[in-house]
N, C-alpha and C positions, 0 to 999 in steps of 0.2 A: 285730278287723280281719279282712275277709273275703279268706280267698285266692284266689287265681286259681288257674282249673282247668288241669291240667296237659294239657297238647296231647298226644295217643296217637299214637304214630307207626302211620305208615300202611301197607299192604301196597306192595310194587313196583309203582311204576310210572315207567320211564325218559322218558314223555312230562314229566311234571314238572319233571326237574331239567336242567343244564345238558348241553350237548351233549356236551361232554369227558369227562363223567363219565357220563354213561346206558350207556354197553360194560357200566361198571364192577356198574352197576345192575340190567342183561339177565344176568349171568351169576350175580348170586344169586337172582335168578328166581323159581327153581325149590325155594329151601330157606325153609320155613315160618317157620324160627327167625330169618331176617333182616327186618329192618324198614326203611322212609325214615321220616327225622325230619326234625328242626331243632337247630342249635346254633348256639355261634357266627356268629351269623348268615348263617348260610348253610341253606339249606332241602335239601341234600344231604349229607345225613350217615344212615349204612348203623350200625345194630348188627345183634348176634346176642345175644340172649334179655336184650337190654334194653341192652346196653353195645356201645358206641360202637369202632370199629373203624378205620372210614373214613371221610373226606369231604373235602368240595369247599371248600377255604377261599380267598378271593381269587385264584382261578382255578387253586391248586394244590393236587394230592390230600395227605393230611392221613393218615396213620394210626399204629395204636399198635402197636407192635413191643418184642418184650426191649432194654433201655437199649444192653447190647451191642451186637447188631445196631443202635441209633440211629448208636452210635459210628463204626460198619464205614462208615454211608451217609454219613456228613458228615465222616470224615476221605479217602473216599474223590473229594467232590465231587457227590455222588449226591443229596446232603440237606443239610436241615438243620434246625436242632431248631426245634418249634415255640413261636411265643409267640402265646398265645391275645390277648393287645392290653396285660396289665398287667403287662408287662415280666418275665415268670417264665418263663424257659425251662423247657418240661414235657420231664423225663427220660426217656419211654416213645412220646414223641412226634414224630413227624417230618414235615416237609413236603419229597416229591420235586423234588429237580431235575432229572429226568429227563423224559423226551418222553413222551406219552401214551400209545405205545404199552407202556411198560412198569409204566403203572399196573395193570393188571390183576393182574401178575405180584405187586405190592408187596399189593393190594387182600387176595390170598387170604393170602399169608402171615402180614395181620395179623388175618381172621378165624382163621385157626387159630390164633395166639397167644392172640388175648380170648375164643375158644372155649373156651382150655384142652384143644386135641387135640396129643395127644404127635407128637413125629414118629417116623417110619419108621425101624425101624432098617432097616442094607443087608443082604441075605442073601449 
């Protein structure tokens, strides 16, 4: 059986994707290691060095965050957990109920999670 060849996700480019999400798009820009793909059908979904971080699902941003932090946005009203369509709540997953201007904000915290960059300690 012949496989299908796998689709390479593409360099930035916010003309592409939806209007809500291209801010989201312009500000990793500038970093080599982020890519535009496809998933869940939706043709705006952002990784870094191959994994998937963020995206545009049914007009709501999508991303992967520590379980905990899931927990914070959806007991807070902020979130809530995502289901990719076959009824499995994904634990590390979330989709914002917030307004678009605070995507951005949610966008970087989950490349730094799937990055694996520690955070700051305070001085």
């Amino acid at each position: 059986m012949k496989q299908k060849p796998r689709r390479k996700a593409k360099k930035l480019d916010s003309a592409e994707v939806s209007e809500s999400f291209a801010p989201i798009v312009s500000a990793f820009a500038g970093d080599p290691d982020v890519k535009l793909g496809r998933m869940f059908s939706s043709s705006s979904v952002l990784n870094v060095n191959g994994k998937i971080f963020a995206m545009l699902v049914k007009g709501k941003l999508v991303v992967k965050l520590p379980g905990l932090r899931v927990e914070q946005l959806v007991s807070s009203g902020n979130g809530e957990r995502f289901d990719p369509g076959h009824g499995r709540l994904m634990k590390e997953w979330v989709a914002a109920n917030t307004d678009e201007q605070s995507w951005l904000s949610l966008a970087k915290e989950a490349y730094r999670f799937v990055k694996g960059d520690k955070p700051q300690k305070e001085r």
